[in-house]
RODO-332245 format. One record per residue: residue number from 1; residue in three letters; y, x negated, z of N, C-alpha, C in turn. Coordinates in steps of 0.001 Angstrom, whole numbers, always signed. Each point is the difference from the previous one (the first is absolute). Layout:
REC   i  aa     nyy     nxx     nzz    cayy    caxx    cazz     cyy     cxx     czz
REC NUM ALA       Y       X       Z       Y       X       Z       Y       X       Z
...
This chain:
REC   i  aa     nyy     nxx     nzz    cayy    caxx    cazz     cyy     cxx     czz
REC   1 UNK   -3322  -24482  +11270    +239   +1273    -696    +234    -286   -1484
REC   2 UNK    -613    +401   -1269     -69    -439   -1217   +1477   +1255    -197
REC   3 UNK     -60    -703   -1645   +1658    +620    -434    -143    +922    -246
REC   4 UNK   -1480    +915    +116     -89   +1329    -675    +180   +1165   +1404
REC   5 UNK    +143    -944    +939    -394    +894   +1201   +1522    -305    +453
REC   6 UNK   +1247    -623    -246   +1163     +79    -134    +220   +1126    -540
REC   7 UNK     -56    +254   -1469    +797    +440    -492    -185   +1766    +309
REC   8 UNK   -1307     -73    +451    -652   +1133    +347   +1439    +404   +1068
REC   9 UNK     +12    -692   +1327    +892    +283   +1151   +1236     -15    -525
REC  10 UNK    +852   -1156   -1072    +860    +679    -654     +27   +1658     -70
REC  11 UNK   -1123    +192   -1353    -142   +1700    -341    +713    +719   +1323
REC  12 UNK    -488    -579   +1038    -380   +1414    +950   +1350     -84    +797
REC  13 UNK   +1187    -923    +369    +706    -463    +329   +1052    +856   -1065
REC  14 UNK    -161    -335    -908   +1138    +551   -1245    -264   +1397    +302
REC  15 UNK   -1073    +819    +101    +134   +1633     -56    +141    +330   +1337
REC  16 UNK    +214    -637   +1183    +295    +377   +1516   +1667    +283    -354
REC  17 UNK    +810   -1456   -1017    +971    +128    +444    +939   +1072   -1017
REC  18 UNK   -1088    +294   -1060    +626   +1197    -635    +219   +1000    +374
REC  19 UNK    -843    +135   +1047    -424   +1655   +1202    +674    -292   +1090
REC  20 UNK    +619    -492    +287    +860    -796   +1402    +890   +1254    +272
REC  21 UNK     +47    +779   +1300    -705    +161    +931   -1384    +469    +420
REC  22 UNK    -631    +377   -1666   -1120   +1123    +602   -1604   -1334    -134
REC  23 UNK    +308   -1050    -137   -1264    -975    +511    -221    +418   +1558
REC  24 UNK   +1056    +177    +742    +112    +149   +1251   -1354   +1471    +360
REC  25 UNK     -24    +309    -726    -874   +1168     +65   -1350    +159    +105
REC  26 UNK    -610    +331   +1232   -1487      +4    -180    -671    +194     -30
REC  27 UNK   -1056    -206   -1237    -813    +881    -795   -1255    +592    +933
REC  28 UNK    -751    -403   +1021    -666    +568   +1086   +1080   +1665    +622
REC  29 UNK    +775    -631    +490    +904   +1186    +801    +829   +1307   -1655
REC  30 UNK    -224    -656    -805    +737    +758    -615   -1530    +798    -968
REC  31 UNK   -1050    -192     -39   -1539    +382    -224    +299   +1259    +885
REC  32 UNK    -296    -604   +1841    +208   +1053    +788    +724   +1212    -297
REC  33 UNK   +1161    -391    +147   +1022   +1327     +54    -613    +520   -1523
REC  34 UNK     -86    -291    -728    -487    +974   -1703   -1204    +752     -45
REC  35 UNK   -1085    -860    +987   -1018    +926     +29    -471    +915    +864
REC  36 UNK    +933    -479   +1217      +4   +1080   +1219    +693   +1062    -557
REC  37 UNK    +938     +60   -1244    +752   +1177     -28    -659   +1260    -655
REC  38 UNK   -1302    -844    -335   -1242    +896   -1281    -890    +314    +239
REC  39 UNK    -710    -592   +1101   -1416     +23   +1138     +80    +202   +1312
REC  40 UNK   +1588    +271    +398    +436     -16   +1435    -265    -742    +941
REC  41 UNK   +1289    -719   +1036    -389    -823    +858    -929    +196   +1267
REC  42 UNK    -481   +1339    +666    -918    +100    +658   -1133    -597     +34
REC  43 UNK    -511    -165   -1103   -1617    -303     +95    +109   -2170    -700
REC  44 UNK   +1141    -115    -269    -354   -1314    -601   +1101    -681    +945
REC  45 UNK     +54    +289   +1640    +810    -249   +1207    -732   -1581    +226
REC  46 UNK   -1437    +163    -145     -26   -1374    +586   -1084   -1061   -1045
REC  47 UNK    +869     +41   -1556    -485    -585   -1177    +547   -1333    +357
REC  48 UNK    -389    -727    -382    +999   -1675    -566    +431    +331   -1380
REC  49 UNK   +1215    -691    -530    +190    +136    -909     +47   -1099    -686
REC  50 UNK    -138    -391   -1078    -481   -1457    -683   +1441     +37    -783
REC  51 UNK    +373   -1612    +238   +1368    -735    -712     -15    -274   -1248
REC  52 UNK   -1256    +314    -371     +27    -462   -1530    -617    +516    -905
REC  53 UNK    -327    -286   -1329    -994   +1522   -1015   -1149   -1117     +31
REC  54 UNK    -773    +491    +137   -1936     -83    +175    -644   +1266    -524
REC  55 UNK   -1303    -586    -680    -409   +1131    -290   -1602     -26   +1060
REC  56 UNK    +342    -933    +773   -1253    -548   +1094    +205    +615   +1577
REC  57 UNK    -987    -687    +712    +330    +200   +1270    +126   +1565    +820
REC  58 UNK    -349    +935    -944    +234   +1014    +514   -1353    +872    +596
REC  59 UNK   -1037    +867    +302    -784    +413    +556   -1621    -965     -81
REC  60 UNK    -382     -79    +978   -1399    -869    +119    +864   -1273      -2
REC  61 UNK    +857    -276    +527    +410   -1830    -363    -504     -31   +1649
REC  62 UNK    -539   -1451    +120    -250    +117   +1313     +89   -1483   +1350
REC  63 UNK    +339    +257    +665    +392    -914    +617    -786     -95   +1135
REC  64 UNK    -397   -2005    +691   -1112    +187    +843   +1016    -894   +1021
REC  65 UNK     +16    +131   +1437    +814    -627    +998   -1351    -993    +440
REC  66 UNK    +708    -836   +1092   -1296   -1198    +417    -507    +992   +1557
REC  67 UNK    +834    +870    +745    -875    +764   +1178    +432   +1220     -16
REC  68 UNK    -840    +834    +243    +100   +1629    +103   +1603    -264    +902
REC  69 UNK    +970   +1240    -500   +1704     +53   +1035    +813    -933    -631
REC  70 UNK    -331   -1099   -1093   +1144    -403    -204    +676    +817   -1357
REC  71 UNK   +1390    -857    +258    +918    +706    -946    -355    -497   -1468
REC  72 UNK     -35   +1121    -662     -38    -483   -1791   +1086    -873    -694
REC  73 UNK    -441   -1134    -615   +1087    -558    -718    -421     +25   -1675
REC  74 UNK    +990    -215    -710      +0    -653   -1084   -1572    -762    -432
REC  75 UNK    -262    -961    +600    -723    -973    -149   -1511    +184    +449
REC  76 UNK    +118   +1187    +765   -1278    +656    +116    -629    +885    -865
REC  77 UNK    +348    +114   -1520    -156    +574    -705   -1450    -677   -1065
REC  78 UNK   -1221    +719    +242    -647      +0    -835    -331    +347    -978
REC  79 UNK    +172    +786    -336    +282    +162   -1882   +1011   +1012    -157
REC  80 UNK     +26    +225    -849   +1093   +1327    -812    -973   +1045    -791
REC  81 UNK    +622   +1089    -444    -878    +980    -274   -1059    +409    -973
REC  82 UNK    -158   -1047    -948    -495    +467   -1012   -1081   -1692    +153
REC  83 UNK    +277   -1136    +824    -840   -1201    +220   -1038    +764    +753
REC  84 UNK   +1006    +945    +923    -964    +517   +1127   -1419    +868    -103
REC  85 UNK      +7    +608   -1456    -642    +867    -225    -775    -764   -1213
REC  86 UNK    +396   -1077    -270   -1002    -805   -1042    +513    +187   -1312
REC  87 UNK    +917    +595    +169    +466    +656   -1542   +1249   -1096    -732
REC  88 UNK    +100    +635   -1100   +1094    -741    -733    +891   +1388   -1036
REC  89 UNK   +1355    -470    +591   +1207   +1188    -434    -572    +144   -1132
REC  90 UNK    -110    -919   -1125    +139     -33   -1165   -1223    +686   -1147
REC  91 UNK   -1084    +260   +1024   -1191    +184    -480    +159   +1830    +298
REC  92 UNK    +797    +561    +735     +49   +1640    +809   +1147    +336   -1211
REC  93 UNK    -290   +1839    -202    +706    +452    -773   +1176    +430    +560
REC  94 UNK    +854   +1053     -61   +1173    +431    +578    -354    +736   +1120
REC  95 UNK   -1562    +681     -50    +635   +1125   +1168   -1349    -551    +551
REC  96 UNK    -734   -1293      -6    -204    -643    +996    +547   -1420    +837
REC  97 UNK   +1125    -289    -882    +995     -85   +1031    +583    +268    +703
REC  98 UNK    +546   +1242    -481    +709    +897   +1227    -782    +879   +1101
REC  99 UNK   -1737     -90    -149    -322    +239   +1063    -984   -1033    +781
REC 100 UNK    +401   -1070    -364    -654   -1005    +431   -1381     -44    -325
REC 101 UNK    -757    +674   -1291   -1315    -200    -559    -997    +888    +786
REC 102 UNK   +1504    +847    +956    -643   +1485    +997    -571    -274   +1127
REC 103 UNK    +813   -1261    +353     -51    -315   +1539   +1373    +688    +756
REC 104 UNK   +1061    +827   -1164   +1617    +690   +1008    -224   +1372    -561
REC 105 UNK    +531    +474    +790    +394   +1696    -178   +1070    -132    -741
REC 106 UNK    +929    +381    -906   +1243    +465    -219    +497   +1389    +450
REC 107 UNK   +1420    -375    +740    +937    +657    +165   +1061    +458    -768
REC 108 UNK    +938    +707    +519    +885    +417    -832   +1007    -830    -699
REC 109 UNK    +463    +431   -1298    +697   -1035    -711   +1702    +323    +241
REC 110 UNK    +873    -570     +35   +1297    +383    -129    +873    -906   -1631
REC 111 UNK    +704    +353    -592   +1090    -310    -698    +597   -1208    +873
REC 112 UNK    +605   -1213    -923   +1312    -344   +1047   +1029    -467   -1165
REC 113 UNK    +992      +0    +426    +950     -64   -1110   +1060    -978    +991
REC 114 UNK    +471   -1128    -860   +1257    -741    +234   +1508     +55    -137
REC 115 UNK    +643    -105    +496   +1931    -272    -894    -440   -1645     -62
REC 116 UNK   +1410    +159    -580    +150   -1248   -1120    +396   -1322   +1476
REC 117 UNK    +612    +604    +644    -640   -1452   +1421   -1128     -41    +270
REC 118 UNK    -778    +831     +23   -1524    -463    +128    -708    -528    -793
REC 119 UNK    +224    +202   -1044    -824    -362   -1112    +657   -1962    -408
REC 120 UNK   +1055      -8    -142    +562   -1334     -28    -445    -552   +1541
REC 121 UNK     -79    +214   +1285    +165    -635    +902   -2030    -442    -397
REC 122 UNK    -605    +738    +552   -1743     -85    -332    -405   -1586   -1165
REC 123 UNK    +778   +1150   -1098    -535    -994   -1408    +344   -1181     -76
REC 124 UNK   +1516    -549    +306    +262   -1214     +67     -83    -883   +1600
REC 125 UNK    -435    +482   +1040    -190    -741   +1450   -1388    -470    -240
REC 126 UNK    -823   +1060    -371   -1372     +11    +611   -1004    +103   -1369
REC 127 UNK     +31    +982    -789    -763    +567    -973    -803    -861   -1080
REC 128 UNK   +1651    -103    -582    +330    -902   -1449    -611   -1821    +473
REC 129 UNK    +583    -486    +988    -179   -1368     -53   -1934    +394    +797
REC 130 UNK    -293    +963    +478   -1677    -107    -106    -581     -16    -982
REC 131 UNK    +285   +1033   -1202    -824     -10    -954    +741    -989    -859
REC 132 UNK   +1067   -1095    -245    +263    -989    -587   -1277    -983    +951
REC 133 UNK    -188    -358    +923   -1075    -908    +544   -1103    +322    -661
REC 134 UNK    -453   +1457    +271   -1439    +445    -660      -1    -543   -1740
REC 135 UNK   +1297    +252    -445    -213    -381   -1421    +167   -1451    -650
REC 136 UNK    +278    -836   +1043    +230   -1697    +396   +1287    -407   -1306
REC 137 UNK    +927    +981    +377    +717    -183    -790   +1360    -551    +594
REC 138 UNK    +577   -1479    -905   +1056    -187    +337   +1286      +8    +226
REC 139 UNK    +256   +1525    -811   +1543    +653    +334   +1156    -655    -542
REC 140 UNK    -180    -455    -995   +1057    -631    -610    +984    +828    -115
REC 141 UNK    +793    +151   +1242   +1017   +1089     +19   +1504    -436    -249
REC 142 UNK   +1192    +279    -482   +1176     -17    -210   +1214    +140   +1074
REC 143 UNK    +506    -780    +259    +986    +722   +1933    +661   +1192    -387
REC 144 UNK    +134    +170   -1760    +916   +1101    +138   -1496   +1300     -18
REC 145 UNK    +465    +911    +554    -959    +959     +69    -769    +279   -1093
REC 146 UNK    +892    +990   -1431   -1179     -63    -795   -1776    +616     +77
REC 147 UNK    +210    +583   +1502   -1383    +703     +73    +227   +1366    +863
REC 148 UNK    -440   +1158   -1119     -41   +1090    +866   -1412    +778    +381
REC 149 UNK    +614    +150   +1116   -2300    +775    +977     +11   +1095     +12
REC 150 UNK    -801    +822     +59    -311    +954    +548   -1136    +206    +609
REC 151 UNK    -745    +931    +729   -1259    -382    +743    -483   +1743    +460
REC 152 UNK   -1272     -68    -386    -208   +1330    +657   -1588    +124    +271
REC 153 UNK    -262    +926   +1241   -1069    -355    +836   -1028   +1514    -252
REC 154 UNK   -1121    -141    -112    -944   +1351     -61    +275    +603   +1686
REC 155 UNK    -984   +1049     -43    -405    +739    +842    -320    -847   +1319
REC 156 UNK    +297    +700   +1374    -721    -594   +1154    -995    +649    +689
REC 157 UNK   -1104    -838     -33   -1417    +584    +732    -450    -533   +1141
REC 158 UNK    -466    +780    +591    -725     -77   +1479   -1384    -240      -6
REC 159 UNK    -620   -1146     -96   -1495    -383    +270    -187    -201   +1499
REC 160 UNK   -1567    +711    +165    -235     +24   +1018   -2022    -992      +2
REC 161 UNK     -44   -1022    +512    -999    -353    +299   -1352    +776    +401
REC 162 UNK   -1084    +141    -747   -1328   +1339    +589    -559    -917    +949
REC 163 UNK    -151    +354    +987    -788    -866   +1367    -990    -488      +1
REC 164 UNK    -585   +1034    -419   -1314    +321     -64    -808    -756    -903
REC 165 UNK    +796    -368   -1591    -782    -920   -1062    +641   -1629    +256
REC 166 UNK   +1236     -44    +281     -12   -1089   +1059    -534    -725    +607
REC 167 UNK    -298    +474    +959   -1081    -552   +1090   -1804    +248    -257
REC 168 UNK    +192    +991   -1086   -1750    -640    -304    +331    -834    -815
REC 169 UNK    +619    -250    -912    +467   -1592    -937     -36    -808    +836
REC 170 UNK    +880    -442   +1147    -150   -1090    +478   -1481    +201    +835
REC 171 UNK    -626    +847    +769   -1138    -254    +627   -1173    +182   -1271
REC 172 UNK    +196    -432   -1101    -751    -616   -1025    -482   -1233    -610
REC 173 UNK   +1433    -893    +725    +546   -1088    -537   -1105    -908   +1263
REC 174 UNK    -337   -1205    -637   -1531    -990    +583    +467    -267   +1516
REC 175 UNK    -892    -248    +785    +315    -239   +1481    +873    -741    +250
REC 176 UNK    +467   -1668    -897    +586    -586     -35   +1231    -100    -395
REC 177 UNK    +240   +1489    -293   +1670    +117    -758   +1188     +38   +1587
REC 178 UNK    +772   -1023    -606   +1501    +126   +1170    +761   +1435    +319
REC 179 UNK     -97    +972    -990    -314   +1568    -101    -444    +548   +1570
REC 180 UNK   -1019    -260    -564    -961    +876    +524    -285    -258   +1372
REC 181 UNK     -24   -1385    +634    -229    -362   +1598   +1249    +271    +235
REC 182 UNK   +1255     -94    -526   +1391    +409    +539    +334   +1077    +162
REC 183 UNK   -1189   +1374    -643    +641   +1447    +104    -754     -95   +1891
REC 184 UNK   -1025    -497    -591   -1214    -277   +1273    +583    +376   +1504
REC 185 UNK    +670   -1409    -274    +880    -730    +928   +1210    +797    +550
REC 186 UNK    +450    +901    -686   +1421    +230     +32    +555    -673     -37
REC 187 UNK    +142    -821   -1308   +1843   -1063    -149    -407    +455   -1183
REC 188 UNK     +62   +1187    -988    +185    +280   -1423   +1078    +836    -333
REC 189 UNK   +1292     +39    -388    +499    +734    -470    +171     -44   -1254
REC 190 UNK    +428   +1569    -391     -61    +696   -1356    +978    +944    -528
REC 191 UNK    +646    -187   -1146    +734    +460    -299    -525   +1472    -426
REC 192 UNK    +585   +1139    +790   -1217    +957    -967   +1079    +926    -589
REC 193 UNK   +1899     -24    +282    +494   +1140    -970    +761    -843   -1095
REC 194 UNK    +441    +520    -832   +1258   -1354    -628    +864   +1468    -988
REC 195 UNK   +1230    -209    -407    +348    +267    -853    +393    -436   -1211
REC 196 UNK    -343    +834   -1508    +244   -1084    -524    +813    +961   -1892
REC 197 UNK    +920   -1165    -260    +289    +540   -1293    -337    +119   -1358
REC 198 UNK    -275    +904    -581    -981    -168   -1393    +401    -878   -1015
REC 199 UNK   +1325    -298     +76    +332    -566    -992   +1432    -672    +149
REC 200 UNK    +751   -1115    -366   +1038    -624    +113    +393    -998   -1384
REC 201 UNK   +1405    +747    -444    +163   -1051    -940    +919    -418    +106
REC 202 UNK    +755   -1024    -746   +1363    -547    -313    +235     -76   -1211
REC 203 UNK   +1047    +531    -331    +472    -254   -1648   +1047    -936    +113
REC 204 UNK    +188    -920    -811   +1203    -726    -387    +980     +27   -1433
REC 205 UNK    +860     +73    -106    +506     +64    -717   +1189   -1705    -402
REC 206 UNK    -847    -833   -1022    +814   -1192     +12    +825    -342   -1423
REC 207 UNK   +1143     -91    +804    +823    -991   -1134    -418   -1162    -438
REC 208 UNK    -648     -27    -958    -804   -1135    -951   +1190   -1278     +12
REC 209 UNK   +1013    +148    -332   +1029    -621     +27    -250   -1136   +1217
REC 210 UNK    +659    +577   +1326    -179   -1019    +755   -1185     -45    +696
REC 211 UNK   -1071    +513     -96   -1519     -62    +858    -716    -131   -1456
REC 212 UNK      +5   -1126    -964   -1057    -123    -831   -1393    -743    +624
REC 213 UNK    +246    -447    +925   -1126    -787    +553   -1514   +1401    +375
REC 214 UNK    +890    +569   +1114    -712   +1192    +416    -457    +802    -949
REC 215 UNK   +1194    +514    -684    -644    +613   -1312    -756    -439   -1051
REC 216 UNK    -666   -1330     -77    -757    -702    -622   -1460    -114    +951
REC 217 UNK    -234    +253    +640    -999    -278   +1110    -894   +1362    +221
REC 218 UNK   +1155    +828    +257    -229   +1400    +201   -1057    +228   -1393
REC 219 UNK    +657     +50    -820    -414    +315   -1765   -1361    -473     -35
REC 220 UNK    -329   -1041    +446   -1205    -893     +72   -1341    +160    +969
REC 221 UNK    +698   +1248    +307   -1054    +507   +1512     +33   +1704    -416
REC 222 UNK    +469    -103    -841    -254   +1869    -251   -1664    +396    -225
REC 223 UNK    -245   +1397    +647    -897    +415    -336   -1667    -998   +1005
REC 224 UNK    +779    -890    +772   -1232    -623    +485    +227    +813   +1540
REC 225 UNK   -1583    -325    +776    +258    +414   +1043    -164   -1240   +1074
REC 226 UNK    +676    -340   +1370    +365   -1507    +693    -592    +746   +1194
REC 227 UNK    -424    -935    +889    -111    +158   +1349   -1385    +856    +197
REC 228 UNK    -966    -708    +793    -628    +695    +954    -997    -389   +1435
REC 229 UNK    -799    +454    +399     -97    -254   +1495    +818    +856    +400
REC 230 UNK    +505    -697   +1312   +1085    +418    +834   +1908     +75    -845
REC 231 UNK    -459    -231    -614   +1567    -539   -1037    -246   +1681    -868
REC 232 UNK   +1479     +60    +177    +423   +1006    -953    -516     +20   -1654
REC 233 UNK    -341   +1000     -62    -613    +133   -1607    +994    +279   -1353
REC 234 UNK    +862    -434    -569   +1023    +370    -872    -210     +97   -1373
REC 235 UNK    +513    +583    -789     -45     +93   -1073   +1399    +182    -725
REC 236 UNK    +408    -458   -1092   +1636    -128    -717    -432    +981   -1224
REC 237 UNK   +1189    +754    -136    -394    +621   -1138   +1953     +71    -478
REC 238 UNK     -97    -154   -1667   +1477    -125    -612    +213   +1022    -604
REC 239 UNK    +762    +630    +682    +732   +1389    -739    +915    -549   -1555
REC 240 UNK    +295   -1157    +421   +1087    -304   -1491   +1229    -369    +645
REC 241 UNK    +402    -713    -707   +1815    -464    -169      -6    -246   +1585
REC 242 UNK    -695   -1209    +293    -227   -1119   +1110      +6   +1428   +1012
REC 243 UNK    -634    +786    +447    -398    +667    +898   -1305     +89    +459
REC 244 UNK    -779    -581    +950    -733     +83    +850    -724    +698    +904
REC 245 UNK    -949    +594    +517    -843    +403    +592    -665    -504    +713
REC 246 UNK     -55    -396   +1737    -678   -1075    +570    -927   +1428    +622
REC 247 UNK   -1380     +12    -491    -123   +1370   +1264   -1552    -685    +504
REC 248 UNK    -134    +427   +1221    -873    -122   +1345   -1299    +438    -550
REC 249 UNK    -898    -372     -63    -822    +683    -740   -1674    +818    +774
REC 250 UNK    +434    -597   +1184    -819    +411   +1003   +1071    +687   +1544
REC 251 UNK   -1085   +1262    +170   +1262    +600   +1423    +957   -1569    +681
REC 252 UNK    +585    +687    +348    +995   -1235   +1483    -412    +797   +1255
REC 253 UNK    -262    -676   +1031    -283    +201   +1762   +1490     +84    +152
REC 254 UNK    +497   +1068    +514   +1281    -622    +903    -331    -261   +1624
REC 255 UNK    -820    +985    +507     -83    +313   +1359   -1312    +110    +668
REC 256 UNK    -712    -136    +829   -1454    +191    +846    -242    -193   +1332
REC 257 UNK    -375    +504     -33    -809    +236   +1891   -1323    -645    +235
REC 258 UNK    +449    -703   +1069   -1420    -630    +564    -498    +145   +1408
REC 259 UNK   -1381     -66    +173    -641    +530   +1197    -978   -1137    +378
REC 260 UNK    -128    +262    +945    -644   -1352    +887   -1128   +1180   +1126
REC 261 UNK   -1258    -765    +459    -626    +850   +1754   +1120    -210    +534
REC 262 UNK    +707   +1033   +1269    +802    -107    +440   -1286    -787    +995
REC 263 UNK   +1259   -1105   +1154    -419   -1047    +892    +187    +641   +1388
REC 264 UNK   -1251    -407    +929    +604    +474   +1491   -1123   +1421    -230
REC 265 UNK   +1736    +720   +1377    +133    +806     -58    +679    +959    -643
REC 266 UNK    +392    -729   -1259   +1073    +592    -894    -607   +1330   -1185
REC 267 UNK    +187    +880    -119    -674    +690   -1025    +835    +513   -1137
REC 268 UNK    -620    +660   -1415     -80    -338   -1024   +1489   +1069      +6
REC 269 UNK    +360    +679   -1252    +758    +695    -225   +1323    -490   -1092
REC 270 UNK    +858   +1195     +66   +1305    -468    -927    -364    +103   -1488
REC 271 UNK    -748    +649    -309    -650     -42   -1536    +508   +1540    -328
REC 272 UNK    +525     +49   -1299    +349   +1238    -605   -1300   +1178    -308
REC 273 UNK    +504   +1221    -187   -1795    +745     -83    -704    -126    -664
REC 274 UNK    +126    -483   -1162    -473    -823    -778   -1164   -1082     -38
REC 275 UNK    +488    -569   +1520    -986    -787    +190    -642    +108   +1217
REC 276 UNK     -40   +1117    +403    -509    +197   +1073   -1823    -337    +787
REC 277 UNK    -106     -60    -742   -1830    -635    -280    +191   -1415    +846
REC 278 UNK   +1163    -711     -79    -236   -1501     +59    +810    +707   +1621
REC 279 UNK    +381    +511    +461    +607    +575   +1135   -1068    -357   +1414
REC 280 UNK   -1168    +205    -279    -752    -123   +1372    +444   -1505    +373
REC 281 UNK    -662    -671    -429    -486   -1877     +53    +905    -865    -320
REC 282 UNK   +1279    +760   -1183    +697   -1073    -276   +1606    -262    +215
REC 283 UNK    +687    -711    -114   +1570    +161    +514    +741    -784    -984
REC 284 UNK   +1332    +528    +197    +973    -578    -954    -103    -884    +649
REC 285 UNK    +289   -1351   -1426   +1070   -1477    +787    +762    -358    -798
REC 286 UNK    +566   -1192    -165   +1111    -420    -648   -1144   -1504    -487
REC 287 UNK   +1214    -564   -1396    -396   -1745    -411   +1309    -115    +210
REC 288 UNK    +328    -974    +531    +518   -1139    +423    +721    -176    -994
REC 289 UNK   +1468     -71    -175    +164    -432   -1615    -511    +399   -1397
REC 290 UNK    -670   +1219     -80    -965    +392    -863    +549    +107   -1459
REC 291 UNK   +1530    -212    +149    +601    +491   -1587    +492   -1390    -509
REC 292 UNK    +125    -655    +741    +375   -2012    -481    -850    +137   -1218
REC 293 UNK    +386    -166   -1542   -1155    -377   -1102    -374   -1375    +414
C-alpha cells in the first residue's frame, strides 16, 4: 500500500471519527427511507438499493449466469450501462443521460431534503471519502476538526427500461455476442428500472489553519472535472475563503430492479405498471450482494 493510499484512509478515518455516532449510518438504507418518502414505497417494494454513489450500473447493466435457474451474483455481471450500449458517459449530453440516449422512460421526480444528521452522517461515512478517491486525493487532514459539510441532493427519478428497443439492440448485436446467446438461452438478466438523483454535492467549509494540506490540493483541482467510466464524475468549484464545492456531475443510481426469464414453472410478474410490458415473459429477481462497491 503506497503512502498516498495511507493517508487517503487516514482522511477517511479522521471524518468517521468527527461524525461518531452517525458513520454508523447507512447510506443505502438511509437513500431508501428519503426516496420512498417522495416516490412512495409501493412500487419501489422490490428495488435493491445500492451502498454507495455510482453514477453506473443502473438500467441495461447486464448480467449473464453459467445455466438457465441459477441465482445472480455480483460476478455475473457483464457490463454496466452505458459499456452495454457502446456508449461513453462523457460523450452524452444531460438529458441523454438521464434517459439513457432513449433507451428509459422517465418517471416522476420528487424533492428530497436532509437534517443536519443526514447530511453529516452520508457526507462523511460514504460520500466525501468517495469522491476524495475519485479525486486521488490525499486528505491531509488535521485530528482537530476544522472542517465543516454540508451536502445536498437533486430530485429523485424513476427510469424505466423500453423493452422493446432493448431487445432489438441486443437481437442486433453479431451471433457471437455473450448477450445475445444468453438472452437465447435464458441465463440473461437485466436491469430494466433504477432510480436515480440529478444531482449531489458537498460543500466544505475549511479552516486553512489546521487543514492547509487539503486546502492546498483542493485549490489545485478547482474548476477541473475527475472521474469517469464507472467512477463518479466530479467537479470542485471555490466559492472563496477556503470553501468548496465537491458536486457529482453526472445523475447518481441509488436503486434498480432486475429481471431475469422466469425458470421452470415459475412465471413472470411483481413489476410496477410501469413496466408492465416486461410482465408476460419476465420476473423479478434479486443480485446476490448487489450493493457491495
Amino acid at each position: 500500500m503506497t503512502r498516498k493510499h495511507l493517508a487517503l484512509l487516514f482522511c477517511v478515518g479522521v471524518y468517521c471519527l468527527m461524525a461518531v455516532p452517525l458513520c454508523a449510518q447507512d447510506y443505502g438504507a438511509t437513500m431508501k427511507k428519503k426516496v420512498q418518502s417522495v416516490l412512495g414505497a409501493k412500487d419501489l417494494k422490490n428495488y435493491e438499493w445500492i451502498s454507495y454513489p455510482t453514477n453506473n450500473f443502473g438500467v441495461m447493466t447486464m448480467f449473464i449466469v453459467d445455466a438457465k435457474g441459477q441465482k445472480i451474483k455480483p460476478e455475473n455481471q457483464e457490463c454496466a450501462t452505458f459499456t452495454c450500449l457502446g456508449l461513453k458517459a462523457s460523450d452524452l449530453n444531460a438529458e441523454q443521460l438521464k434517459d439513457v440516449d432513449g433507451y428509459a422512460d422517465i418517471g416522476e421526480g420528487g424533492s428530497i431534503t436532509l437534517n443536519d444528521d443526514e447530511q453529516k452522517a452520508l457526507s462523511l461515512s460514504v460520500v466525501l471519502p468517495k469522491i476524495l478517491s475519485v479525486l486521488n486525493l490525499s486528505g491531509n487532514v488535521d485530528r482537530n476538526t476544522g472542517i465543516t459539510t454540508t451536502m445536498s441532493l437533486g430530485p429523485a427519478t424513476k427510469r424505466f427500461l423500453v423493452k422493446q428497443k432493448a431487445l432489438v439492440y441486443i437481437d442486433k448485436l453479431p451471433d457471437n455476442s455473450r448477450v445475445k446467446s444468453a438472452l437465447t438461452q435464458g441465463r440473461l438478466g437485466i436491469v430494466i428500472a433504477d432510480v436515480e438523483l440529478n444531482s449531489m454535492d458537498v460543500t466544505l467549509k475549511i479552516d486553512k489553519k489546521l487543514n492547509a494540506g487539503l486546502d492546498a490540493e483542493l485549490s489545485g483541482k478547482v474548476n477541473k472535472v475527475f472521474g469517469e467510466g464507472d467512477k463518479l464524475s466530479v467537479q470542485i468549484n471555490n466559492t472563496g475563503d477556503g470553501t468548496y464545492v465537491l458536486k457529482v456531475t453526472q445523475p447518481v443510481i441509488v436503486a434498480r430492479l432486475t429481471a431475469t426469464k422466469p425458470f421452470g414453472n415459475a412465471r413472470g410478474g411483481g413489476f410496477p405498471a410501469e413496466l408492465a410490458a416486461w410482465n408476460r415473459d419476465w420476473g423479478v429477481t434479486t443480485v446476490e450482494e448487489a450493493t457491495k462497491p
